[in-house]
C-alpha positions in Angstrom: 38.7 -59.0 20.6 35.4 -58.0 22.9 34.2 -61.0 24.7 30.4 -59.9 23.3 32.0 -60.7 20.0 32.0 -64.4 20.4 28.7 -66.3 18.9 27.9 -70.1 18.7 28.0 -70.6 14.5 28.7 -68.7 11.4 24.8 -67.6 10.7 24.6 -65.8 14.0 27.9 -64.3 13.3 26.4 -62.5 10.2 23.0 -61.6 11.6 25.0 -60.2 14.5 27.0 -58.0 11.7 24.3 -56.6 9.6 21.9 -55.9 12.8 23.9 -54.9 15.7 27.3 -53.5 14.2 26.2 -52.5 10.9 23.7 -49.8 12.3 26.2 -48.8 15.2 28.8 -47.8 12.7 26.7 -46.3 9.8 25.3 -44.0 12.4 28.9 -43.5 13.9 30.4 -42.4 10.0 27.3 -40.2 9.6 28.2 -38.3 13.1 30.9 -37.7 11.4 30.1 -36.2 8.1 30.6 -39.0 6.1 28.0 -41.0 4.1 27.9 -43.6 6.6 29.2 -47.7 6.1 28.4 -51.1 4.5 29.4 -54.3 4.2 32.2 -54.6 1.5 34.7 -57.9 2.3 34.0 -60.3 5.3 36.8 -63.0 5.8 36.2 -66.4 7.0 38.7 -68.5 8.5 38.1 -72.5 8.0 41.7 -73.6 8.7 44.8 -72.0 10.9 48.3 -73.5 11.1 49.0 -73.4 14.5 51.0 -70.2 15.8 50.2 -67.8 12.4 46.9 -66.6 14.3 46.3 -65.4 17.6 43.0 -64.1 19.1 43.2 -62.6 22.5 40.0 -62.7 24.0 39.9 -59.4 27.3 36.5 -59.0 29.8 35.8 -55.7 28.1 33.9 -54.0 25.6 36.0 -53.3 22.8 34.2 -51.7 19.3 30.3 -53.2 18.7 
């Protein structure tokens, strides 16, 4: 996961969906030929057993 990913609580996390990574890959399908993208599923995670889950975080840009 792309460090620029990372955002303080669960609101900003959405608002940083539907404004900043939304657009990016709507416009990104559309280059492409295809009718573009929308938000279908998200998945929140409120509790993780340790060692089922592992985020690797990496000093680079990686998607939106």
């Amino acid at each position: 996961m792309g460090h620029q990913k990372l955002v303080s609580d669960l609101e900003e996390a959405r608002r940083r969906l539907v404004e900043y990574s939304l657009p990016r890959e709507f416009a990104c399908m559309q280059s492409l030929g295809r009718a573009g993208s929308l938000i279908g599923k998200t998945l929140t995670l409120e509790v993780d057993y340790e060692g089922r889950i592992s985020v690797i975080l990496v000093q680079e840009r990686f998607g939106f």
